[in-house]
C-alpha positions as CSV (number, residue, x, y, z in Angstrom):
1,X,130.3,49.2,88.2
2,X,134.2,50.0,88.4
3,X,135.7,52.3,90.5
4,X,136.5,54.9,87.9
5,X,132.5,55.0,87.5
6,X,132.1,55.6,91.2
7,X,134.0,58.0,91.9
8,X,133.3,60.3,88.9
9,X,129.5,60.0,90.4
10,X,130.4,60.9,93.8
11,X,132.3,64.0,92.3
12,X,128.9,65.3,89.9
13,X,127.2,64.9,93.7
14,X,129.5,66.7,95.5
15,X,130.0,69.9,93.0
16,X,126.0,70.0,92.7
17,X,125.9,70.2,96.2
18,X,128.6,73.2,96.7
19,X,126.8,74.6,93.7
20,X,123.4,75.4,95.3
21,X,125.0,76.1,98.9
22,X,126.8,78.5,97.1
23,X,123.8,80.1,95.1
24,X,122.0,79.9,98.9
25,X,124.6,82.1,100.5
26,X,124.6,84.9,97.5
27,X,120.8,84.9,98.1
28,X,121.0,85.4,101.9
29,X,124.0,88.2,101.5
30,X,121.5,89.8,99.0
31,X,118.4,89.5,100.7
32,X,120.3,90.8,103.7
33,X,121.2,94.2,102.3
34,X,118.5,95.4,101.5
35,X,116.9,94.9,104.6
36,X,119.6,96.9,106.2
37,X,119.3,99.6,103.6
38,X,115.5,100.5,104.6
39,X,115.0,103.6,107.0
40,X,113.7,102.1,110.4
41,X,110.3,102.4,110.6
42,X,109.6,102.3,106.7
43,X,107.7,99.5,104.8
44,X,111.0,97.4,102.9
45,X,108.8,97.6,100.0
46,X,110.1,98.9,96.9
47,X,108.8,102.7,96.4
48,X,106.9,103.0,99.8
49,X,107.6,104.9,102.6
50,X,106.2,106.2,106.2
51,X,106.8,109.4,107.6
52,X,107.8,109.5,111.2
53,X,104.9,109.3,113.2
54,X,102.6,108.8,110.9
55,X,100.7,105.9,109.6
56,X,102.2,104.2,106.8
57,X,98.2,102.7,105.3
58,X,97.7,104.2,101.9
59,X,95.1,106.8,102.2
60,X,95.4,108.2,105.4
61,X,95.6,111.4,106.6
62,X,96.8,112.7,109.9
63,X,93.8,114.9,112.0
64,X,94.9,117.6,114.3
65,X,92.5,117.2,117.5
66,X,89.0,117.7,117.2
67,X,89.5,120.8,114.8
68,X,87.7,120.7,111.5
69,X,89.1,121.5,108.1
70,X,87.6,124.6,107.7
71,X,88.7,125.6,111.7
72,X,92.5,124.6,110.5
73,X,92.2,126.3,107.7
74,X,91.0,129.5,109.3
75,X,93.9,129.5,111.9
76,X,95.6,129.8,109.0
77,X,94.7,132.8,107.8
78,X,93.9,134.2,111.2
79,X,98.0,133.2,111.7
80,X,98.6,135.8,108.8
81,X,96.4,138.2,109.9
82,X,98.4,138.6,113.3
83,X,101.9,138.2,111.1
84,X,100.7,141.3,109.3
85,X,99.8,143.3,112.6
86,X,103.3,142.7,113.5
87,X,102.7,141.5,117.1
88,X,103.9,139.0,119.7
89,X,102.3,136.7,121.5
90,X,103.3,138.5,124.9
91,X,101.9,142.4,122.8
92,X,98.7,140.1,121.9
93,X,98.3,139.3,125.8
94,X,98.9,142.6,126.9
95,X,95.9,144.4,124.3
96,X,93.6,141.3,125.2
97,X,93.9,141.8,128.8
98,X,92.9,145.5,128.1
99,X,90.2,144.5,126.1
100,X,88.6,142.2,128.8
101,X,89.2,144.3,131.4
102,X,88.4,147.9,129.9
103,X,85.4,149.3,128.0
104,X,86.0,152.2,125.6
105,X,85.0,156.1,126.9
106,X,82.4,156.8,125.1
107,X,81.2,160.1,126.5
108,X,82.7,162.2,124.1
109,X,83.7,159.7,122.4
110,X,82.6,161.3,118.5
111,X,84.3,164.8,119.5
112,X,87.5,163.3,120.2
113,X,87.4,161.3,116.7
114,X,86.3,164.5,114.7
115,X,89.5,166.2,116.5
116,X,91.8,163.4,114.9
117,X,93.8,164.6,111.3
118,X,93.2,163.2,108.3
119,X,96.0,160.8,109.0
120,X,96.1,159.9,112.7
121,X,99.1,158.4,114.3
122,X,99.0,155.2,116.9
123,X,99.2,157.5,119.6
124,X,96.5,159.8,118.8
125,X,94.1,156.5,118.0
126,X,95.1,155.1,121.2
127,X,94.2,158.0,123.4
128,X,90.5,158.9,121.4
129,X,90.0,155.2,122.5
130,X,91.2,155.4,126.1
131,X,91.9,159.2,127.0
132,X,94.3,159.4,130.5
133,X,94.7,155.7,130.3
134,X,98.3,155.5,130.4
135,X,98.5,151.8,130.4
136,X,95.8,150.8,128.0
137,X,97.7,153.3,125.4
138,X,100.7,151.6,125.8
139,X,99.4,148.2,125.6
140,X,97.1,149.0,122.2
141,X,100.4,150.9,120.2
142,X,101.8,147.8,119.2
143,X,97.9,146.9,117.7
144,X,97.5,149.9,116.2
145,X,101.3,150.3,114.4
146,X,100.0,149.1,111.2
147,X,98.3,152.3,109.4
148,X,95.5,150.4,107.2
149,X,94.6,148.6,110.5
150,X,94.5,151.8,112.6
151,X,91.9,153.3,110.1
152,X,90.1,150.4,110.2
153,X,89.8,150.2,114.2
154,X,89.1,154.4,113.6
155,X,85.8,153.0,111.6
156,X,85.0,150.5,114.7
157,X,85.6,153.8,117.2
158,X,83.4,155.3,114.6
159,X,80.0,153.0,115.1
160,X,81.1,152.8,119.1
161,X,80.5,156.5,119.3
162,X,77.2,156.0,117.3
163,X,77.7,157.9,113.6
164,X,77.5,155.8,110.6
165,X,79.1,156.5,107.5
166,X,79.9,158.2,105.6
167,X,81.0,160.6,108.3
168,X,81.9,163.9,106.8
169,X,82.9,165.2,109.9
170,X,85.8,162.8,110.3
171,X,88.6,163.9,108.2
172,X,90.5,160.0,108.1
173,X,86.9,158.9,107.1
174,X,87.6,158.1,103.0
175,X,90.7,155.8,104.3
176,X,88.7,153.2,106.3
177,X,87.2,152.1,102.7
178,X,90.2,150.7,101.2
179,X,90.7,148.4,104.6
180,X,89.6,145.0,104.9
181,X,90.9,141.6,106.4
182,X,91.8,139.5,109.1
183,X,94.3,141.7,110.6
184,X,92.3,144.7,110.9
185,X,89.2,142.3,112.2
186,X,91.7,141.5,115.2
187,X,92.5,144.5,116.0
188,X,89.0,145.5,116.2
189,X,88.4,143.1,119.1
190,X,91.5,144.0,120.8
191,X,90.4,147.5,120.7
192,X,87.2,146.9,121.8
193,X,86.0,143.5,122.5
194,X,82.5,144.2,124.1
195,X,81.1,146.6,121.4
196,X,77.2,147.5,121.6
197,X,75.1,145.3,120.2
198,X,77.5,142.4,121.1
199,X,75.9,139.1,120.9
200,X,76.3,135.7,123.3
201,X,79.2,134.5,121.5
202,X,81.5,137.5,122.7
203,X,80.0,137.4,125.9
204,X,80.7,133.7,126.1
205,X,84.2,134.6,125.1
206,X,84.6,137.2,127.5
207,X,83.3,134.9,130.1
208,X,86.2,132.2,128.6
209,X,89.0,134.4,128.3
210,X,88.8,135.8,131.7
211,X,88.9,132.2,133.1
212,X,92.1,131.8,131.7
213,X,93.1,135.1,131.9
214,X,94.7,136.7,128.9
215,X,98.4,135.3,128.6
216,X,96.9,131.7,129.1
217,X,94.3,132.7,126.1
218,X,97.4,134.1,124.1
219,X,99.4,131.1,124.6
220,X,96.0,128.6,123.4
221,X,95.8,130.3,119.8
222,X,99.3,130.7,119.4
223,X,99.9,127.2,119.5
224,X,96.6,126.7,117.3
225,X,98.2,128.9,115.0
226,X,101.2,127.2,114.7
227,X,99.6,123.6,114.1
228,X,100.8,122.3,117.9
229,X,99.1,120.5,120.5
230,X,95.7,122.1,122.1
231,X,94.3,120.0,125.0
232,X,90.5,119.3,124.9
233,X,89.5,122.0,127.3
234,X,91.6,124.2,125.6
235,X,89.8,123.8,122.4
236,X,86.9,125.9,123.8
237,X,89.0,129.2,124.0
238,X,90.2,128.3,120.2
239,X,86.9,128.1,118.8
240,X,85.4,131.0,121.0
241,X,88.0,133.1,119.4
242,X,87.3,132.5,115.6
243,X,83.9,132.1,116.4
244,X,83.8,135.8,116.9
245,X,81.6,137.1,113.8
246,X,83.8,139.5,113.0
247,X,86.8,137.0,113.3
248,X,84.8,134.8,111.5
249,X,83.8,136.8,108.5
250,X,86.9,138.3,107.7
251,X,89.6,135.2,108.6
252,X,87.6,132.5,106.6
């Protein structure tokens, strides 16, 4: 073989060679970028993604403690039910701590509710419920601001003092007909959480809420409502709360 044969071989070699290092190193450079260009903590996968936190299996759903569904879904509702009364959770402490620790007056309770006007104001509902209780007055206005509520709690004060409608003899009467809902189901056991008749599940409550005491219980089922954290012992207070019939029936 002559030299001129040998060394136009040895060149063919040589560019093959520089040929597929050179394909290699586009490759790599490639390859490279898109791993850089993937969020951390997301699959590099073309069209997937994982939110923070959160599991990135197909399928999967994140579960908020040991609450059901239906709970979640019901501290939902029970979350608009308090947006619509218009309190905070410090005013929702404050009526609940009345609530647990004061029963309505119900010697003369019916006289004081026929002496109400057609169209009673906070004020006047808060004092037929508690007459010469300064403090439990004060701590119910906030409750009671909302005037579809108030004539709803003014039907609750209604069976409390034992008449059962229709009640001709109460002027506000035809307005407690047109309210219903969460909201108004609340402020009925704020106003009076130990009605007659109660059953064990408000007594349990009762028994519950005073363990905590009533900013503690506030604090619980605000951070239900608002999807956070609720420890396991907690969880008891939650679902004493909406399992209240009348919190059950009417935020559900």
């Amino acid at each position: 073989m002559s030299n001129r044969t040998i060394n136009r071989t040895m060149f063919t070699r040589a560019a093959v060679l520089v040929s597929a290092l050179t394909a290699g190193a586009v490759f790599a450079t490639s390859t490279g970028a898109q791993a850089a260009g993937a969020a951390p903590g997301t699959s590099a996968t073309p069209g997937t993604s994982a939110a923070p936190g959160a599991s990135a299996t197909a399928g999967t759903t994140t579960v908020v403690g040991d609450f059901t569904a239906d709970e979640l879904e019901q501290g939902r509702i029970l979350a608009e039910g308090i947006a619509e009364l218009g309190i905070s959770e410090s005013q929702f402490a404050d009526a609940l701590e009345i609530s647990l620790t004061r029963t309505i007056d119900s010697q003369g309770l019916r006289d004081r509710l026929a002496a109400l006007p057609a169209s009673p104001t906070a004020q006047q509902t808060a004092e037929a419920a508690h007459p010469g209780d300064a403090d439990a007055q004060a701590a119910l206005l906030p409750v009671l601001a909302n005037e579809k509520v108030r004539h709803a709690t003014l039907e609750s004060l209604a069976a409390e003092s034992g008449e059962k409608a229709p009640v001709v003899a109460f002027g506000w009467w035809d307005q407690t007909k047109f309210v219903v809902g969460c909201s108004a189901a609340v402020a009925g056991v704020l106003i009076s959480f130990v009605p007659a008749g109660s059953g064990v599940r408000v007594a349990r409550a009762v028994k519950l809420f005073k363990s905590y005491g009533a900013k503690k219980t506030a604090t619980i089922l605000w951070r239900f409502m608002k999807g956070k954290h609720v420890g396991s012992k907690e969880r008891e207070a939650v679902k004493a709360f909406i399992g209240i019939s009348a919190i059950q029936k009417a935020c559900t």
